[in-house]
N, C-alpha and C positions, 0 to 999 in steps of 0.2 A: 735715434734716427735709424729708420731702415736703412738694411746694406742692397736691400731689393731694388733690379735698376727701375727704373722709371719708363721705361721703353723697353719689350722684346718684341722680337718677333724673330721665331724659328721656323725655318723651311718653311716658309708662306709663299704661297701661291693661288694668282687669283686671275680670274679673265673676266672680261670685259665684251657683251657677248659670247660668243665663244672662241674670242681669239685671246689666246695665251697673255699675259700683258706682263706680271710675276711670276718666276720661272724658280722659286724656293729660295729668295732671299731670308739672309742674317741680319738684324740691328738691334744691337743693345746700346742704351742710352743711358748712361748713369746718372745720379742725382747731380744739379748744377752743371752741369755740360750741356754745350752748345754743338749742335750737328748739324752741318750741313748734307743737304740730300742734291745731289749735282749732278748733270746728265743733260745729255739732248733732248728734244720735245719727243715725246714718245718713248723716251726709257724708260718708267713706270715711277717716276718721281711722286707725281700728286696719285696715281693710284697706291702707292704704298701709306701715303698720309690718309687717303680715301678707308682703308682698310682699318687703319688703327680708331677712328671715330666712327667706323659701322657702317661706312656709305658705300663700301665696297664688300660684299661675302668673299671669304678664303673659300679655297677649295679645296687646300690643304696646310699642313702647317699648324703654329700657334701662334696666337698677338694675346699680348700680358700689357695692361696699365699698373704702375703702382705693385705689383704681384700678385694681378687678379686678373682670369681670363677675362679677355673681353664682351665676351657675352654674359658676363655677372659682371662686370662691373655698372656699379649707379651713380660715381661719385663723379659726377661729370661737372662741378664747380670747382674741383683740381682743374681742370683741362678749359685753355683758352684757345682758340680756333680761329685762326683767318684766314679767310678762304682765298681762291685767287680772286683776280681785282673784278668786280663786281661795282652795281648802285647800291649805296649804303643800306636803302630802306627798299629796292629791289621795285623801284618805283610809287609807292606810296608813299602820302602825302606826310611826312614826319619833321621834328625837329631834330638837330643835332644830338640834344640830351634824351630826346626820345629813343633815337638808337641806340644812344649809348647805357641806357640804362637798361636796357631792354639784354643787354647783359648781364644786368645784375642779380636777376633774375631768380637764376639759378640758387642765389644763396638768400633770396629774399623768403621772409617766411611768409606762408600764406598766398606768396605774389603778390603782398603788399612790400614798398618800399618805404623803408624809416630812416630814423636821419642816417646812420651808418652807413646807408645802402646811398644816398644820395653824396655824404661826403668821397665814395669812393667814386661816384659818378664826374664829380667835380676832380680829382683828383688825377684820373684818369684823361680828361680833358686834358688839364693841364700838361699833362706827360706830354702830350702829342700836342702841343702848341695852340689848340682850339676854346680854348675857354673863350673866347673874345667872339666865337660863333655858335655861340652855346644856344642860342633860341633862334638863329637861319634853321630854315630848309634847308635839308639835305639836299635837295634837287638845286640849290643854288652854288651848290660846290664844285671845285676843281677835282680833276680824276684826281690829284694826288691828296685832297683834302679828303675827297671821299675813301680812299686807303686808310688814313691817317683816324677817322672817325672809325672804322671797323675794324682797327688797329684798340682804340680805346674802348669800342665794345668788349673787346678780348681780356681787355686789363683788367675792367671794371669788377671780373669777381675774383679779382687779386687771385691767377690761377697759380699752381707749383708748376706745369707744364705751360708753355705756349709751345703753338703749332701753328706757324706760317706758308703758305702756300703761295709763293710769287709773291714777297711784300716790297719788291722795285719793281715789280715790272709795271713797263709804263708810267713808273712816274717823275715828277719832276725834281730836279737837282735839290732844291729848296727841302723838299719833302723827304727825299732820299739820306739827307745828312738830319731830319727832325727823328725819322724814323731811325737811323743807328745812334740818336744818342737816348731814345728813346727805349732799344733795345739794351743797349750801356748798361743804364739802369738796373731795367728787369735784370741781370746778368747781375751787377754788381747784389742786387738784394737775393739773388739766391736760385732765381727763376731756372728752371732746366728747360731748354728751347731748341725746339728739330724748326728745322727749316728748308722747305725746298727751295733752290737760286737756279736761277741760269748762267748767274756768275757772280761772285763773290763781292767785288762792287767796294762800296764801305765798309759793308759787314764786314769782310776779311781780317781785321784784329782780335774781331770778337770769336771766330771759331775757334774750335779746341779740335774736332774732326771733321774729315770729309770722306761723305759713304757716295761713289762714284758707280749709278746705275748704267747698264748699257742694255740694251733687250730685255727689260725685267732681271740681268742678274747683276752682283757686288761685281765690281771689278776691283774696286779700290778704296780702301778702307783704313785711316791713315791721318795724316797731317795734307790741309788743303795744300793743293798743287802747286796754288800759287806763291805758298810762304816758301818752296824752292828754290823760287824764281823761274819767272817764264823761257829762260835761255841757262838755266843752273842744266847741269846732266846730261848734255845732248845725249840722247840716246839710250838714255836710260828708261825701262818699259818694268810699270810694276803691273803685273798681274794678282788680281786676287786668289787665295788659295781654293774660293767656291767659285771660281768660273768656270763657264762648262768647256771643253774641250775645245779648242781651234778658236778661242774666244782672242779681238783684236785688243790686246794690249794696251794700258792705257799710256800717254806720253806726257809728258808736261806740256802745260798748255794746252791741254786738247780737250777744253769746256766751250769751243764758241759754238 
C-alpha cells in the first residue's frame, strides 16, 4: 500500500472571477482519514473541493490525487463526488436506479452495465436505506431522499476517496442519522473521506481532523473543535502556523 497521501494540495490558489477566493492553502489527507473542511459560507470551503475534481483552475500551487498531479490524473473511479444538495437527476425524467447507476459508469466497461456493476447498484441502495424506491422517480422524492440517492450515486463505484460537499445541509433528521451510518460504513471499510460541513452535526465521531478555512486561508488544522467542547478553554485561540498576518484567531465554538 502506498505511503502517498490521498489528498495534496500545496500553496493553491484560486479565484473565482477575479476575486481571490484561495489565498495558498495546505491539505494533506492521508489514506483512511476522515477530514472535515469547516468554515463560514464564503471561506473557500466548496471552492477548495471545486479544485481537487477540476471544476475550479489553480492559479498557483499544486493539487495531487493518489500521487498524481491533477491534470494527469484519469482514474476518476477512485474518486466519489457529492455535490452540494442539488435534484438528483437535475430535473430530468429518471428512476432511482437510473441515477444511481449512472455512477457506475465509470468502471463499467464499454458503458455497458453487467451484473457486477448492477449488484453494486443494488448495494449502494441499500447503504442509504432506498432500495424499497428503486424504480420511483426521482422527482417524487424528499430533499433529503434526493441527497441520499446522490449519496449512493457516489458509492456505486465503490470509490477509495469520497468527497462530500454539504451532505446535511437541509436535510432531514431521518436522513441525517441514514446518511452518518452510512458514512460509518464507508469509514469502517477503509474509504478516505474529505468533507465540507457547516457543522459537525452527527458526523463528529467519525472525524479524525478539522481543516478550519477563514478568507481562503488554514486557520486550524487539528482535532475538530467541537471534540474540545464548546465551553472546554475559554480563551484559548489556535492560530494556524500559514495564516496570514493580523489573521482573527480561531476560538472554540466559533463554526456557526
Amino acid at each position: 500500500m502506498s505511503d502517498e497521501p490521498v489528498i495534496s494540495l500545496r500553496g493553491v490558489r484560486a479565484e473565482l472571477g477575479s476575486r481571490p477566493v484561495l489565498r495558498g492553502i495546505d491539505l494533506t489527507v492521508g489514506r483512511g482519514e476522515v477530514v472535515a473542511l469547516l468554515g463560514a459560507n464564503g471561506s473557500g470551503k466548496s471552492t477548495a473541493v471545486r479544485t481537487l475534481i477540476g471544476q475550479v483552475p489553480v492559479t498557483a500551487g499544486a493539487v495531487e490525487l493518489f500521487g498524481t498531479p491533477r491534470r494527469r490524473f484519469r482514474d476518476w473511479a477512485r474518486v466519489g463526488y457529492v455535490p452540494q444538495r442539488t435534484t438528483a437527476a437535475g430535473g430530468v425524467p429518471a428512476t432511482v436506479t437510473e441515477v444511481v447507476s449512472s455512477g457506475r459508469l465509470s468502471r463499467a466497461r464499454l458503458g455497458i452495465l453487467r451484473k457486477a456493476d448492477h449488484e453494486a447498484v443494488r448495494r449502494a441502495l441499500d447503504l442509504v436505506g432506498m432500495a424499497d424506491r428503486a424504480k420511483d422517480s426521482v422527482n417524487a422524492l424528499s430533499g433529503g431522499q434526493h441527497q441520499r440517492v446522490l449519496i449512493a450515486r457516489a458509492l456505486a463505484a465503490e470509490p477509495e476517496l469520497l468527497i462530500m460537499d454539504e451532505p446535511m445541509a437541509g436535510v432531514d433528521l431521518a436522513s441525517q442519522e441514514v446518511l452518518a451510518t452510512t458514512l460509518r460504513a464507508q469509514v469502517a471499510a477503509g474509504t478516505t473521506v474529505l468533507l465540507v460541513l457547516h457543522e459537525l452535526g452527527p458526523l463528529e465521531p467519525l472525524i479524525d481532523r478539522a481543516v478550519v478555512l477563514r478568507d481562503g486561508c488554514v486557520l486550524h488544522d487539528g482535532p475538530p473543535p467541537e471534540a474540545v467542547g464548546q465551553h472546554a478553554l475559554p480563551g484559548h485561540d489556535h492560530v494556524h502556523p500559514h495564516a496570514p498576518a493580523g489573521a482573527e484567531p480561531i476560538r472554540t465554538g466559533l463554526l456557526s
